[in-house]
C-alpha positions as semicolon CSV with decimal commas, in nm:
position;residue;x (nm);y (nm);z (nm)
1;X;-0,727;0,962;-8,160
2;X;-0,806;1,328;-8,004
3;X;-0,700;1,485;-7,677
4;X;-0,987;1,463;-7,385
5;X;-1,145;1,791;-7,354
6;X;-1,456;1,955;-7,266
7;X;-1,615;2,311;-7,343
8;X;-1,491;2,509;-7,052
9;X;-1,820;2,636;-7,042
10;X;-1,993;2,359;-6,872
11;X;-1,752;2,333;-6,586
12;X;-1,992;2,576;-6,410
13;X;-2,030;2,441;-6,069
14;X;-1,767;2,538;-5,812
15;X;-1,675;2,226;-5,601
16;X;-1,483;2,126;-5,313
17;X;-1,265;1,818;-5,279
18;X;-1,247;1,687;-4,910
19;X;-1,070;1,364;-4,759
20;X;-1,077;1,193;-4,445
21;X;-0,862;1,200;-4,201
22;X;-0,872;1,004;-3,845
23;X;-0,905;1,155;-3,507
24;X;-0,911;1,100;-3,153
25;X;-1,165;1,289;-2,911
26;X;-1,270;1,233;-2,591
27;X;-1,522;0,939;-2,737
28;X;-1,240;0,754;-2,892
29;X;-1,149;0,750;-3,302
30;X;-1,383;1,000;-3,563
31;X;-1,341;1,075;-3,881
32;X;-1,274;1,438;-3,966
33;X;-1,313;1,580;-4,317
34;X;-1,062;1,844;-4,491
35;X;-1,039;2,080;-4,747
36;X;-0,817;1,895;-5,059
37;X;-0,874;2,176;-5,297
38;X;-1,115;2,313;-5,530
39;X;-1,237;2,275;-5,900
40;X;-1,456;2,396;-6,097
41;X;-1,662;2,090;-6,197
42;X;-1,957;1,980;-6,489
43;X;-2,265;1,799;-6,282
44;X;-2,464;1,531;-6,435
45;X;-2,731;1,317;-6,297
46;X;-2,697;1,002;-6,400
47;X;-3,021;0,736;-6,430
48;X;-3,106;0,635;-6,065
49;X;-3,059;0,265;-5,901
50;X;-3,203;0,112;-5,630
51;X;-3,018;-0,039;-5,305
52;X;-3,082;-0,252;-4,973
53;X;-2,883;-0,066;-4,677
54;X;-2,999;-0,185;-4,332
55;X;-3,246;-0,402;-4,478
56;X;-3,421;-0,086;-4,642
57;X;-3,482;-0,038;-5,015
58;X;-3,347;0,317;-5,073
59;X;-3,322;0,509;-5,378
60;X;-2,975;0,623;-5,507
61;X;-2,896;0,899;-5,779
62;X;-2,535;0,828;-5,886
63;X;-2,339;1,164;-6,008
64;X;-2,072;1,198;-6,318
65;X;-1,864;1,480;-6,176
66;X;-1,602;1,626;-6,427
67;X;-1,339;1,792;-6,367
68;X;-0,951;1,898;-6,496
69;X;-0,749;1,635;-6,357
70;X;-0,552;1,677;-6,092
71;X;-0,333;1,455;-5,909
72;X;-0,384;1,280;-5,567
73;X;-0,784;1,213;-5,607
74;X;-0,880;0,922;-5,447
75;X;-1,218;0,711;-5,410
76;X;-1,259;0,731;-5,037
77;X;-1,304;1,152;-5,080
78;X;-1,625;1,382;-5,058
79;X;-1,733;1,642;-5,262
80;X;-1,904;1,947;-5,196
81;X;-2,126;2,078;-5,480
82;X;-2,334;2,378;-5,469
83;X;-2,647;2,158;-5,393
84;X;-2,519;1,887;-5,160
85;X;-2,257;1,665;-5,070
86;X;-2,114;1,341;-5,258
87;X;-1,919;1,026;-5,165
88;X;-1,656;0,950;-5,478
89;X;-1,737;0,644;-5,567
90;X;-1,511;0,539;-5,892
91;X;-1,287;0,763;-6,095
92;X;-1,220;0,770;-6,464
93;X;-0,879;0,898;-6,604
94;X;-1,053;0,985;-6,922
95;X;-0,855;0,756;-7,208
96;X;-0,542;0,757;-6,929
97;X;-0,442;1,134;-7,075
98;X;-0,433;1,282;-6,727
99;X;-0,685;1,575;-6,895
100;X;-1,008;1,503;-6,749
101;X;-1,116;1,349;-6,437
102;X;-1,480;1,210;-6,432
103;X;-1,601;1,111;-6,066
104;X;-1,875;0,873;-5,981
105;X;-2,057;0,994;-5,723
106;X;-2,343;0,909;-5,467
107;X;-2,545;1,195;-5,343
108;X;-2,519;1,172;-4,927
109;X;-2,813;1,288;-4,709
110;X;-2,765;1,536;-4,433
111;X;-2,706;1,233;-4,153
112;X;-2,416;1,068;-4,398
């Protein structure tokens, strides 16, 4: 069996990695985003799916983000790519090496 690795050519995109953290304001309880730290990351559309939110059929273009791993990465984080912003939706230890990271990711519109 080989190590996990990837041609560090193709981690091209600098990314950052955000998570949540809960706040009180004047208006009650928010959710405020901060900076986890930063990777350099390989972006890859993946084939697109279809889903009901609100009663609405919307399209949705998951993401496979790849990255080195690092520790402490978590589902309920954000990522912000050169060309938008993504929800982590899964995460793959890739063959449970702690080498690679691969993210599945939901592109979020500018309202999300």
């Amino acid at each position: 069996m080989s190590w996990p690795s990837i041609n560090p050519g193709e981690l091209r995109h600098s990314c950052t990695i955000q998570q949540q953290s809960a706040t009180t304001d004047g208006s009650g309880a928010t959710v405020a985003w901060s900076d986890f730290t930063t990777a350099f990351a390989k972006i890859v559309p993946a084939k697109g799916r279809a889903a009901i939110q609100s009663g609405q059929t919307t399209a949705q273009v998951p993401m496979e983000i790849t990255i080195r791993w690092q520790p402490g990465i978590l589902a309920n984080m954000r990522i912000i790519g050169p060309n938008g912003t993504y929800l982590i939706e899964s995460i793959d230890n890739v063959e449970e090496r702690n080498a690679l990271l691969v993210l599945t990711c939901i592109a979020l519109g500018a309202n999300q």
